[in-house]
C-alpha positions as CSV (number, residue, x, y, z in Angstrom):
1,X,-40.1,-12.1,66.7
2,X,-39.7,-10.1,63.3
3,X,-36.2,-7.7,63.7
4,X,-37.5,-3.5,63.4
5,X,-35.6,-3.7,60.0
6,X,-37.2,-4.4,57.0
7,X,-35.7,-6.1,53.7
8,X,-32.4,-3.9,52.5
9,X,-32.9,-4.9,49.0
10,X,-33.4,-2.7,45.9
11,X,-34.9,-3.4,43.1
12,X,-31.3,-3.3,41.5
13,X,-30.3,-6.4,43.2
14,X,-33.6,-7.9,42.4
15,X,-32.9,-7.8,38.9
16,X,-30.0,-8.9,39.6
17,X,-30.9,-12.1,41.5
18,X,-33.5,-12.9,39.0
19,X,-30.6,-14.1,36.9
20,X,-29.8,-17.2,39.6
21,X,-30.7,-20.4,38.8
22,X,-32.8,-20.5,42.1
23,X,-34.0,-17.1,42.0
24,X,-37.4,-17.9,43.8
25,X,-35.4,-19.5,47.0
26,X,-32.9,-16.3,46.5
27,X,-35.3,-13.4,46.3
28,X,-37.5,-15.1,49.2
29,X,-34.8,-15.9,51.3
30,X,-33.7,-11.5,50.6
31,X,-37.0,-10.5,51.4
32,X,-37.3,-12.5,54.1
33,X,-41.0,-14.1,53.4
34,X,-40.8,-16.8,56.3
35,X,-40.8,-14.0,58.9
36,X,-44.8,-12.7,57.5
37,X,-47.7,-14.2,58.5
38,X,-49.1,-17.5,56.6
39,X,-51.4,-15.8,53.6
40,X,-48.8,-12.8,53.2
41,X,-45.9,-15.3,52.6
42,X,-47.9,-17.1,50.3
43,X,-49.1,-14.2,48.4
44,X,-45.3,-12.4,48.3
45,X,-44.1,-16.0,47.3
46,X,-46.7,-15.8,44.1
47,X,-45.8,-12.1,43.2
48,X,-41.9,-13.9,43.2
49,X,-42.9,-16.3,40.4
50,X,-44.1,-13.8,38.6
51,X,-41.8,-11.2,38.8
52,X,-38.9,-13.8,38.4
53,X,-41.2,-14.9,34.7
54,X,-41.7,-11.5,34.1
55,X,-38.5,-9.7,35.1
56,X,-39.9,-6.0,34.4
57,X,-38.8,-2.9,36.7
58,X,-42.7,-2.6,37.7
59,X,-42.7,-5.8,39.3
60,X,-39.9,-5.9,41.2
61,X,-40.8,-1.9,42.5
62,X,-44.0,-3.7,43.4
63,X,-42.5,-6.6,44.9
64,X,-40.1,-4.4,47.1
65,X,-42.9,-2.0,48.4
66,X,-45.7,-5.0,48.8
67,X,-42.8,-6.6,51.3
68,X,-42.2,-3.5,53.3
69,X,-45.5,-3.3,53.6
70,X,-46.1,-7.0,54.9
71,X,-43.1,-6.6,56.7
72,X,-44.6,-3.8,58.8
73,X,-48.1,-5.0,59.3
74,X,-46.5,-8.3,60.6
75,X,-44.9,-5.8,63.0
76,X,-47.7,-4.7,63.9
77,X,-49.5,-7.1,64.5
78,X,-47.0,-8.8,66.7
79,X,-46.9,-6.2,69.3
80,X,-50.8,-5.9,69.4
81,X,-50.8,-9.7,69.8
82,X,-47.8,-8.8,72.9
83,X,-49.8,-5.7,74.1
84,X,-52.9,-7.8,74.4
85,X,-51.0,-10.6,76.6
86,X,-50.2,-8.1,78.9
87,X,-52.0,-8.2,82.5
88,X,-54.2,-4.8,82.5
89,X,-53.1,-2.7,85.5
């Protein structure tokens, strides 16, 4: 099950991370991709790649918000899948 917190990285440390030699296992391992459902780990995994080629501010403020936003519907998600497990009555 996915913690209540989502990622606590800026777009600061992105930058900064983008540096690393394996900034793609870094900045996915930060925003915590393995924890969102199959196609959203996939698609944050692309937007990685090409904010690491890239490296602009845009990106990584994209990157960070399209995460949170994963993040939460994977939430979501989870406890309509827990809520719907439940015996009614």
């Amino acid at each position: 099950m996915i913690s209540e917190k989502t990622p606590t990285i800026t777009v600061e440390a992105l930058l900064y991370f983008r540096e690393e030699a394996d900034a793609l296992r870094v900045i996915t391992d930060k925003l915590r991709v393995k924890e969102m459902g199959p196609a959203d780990h996939i698609r944050t995994k692309h937007e990685v790649k090409a904010f690491v080629a890239s490296g602009s501010l845009a990106a990584a403020e994209a990157l960070l918000k399209a995460a949170t936003t994963r993040h939460a519907a994977q939430r979501e998600r989870e406890r309509l899948a827990q809520r719907a497990e439940r015996p009614m009555g």
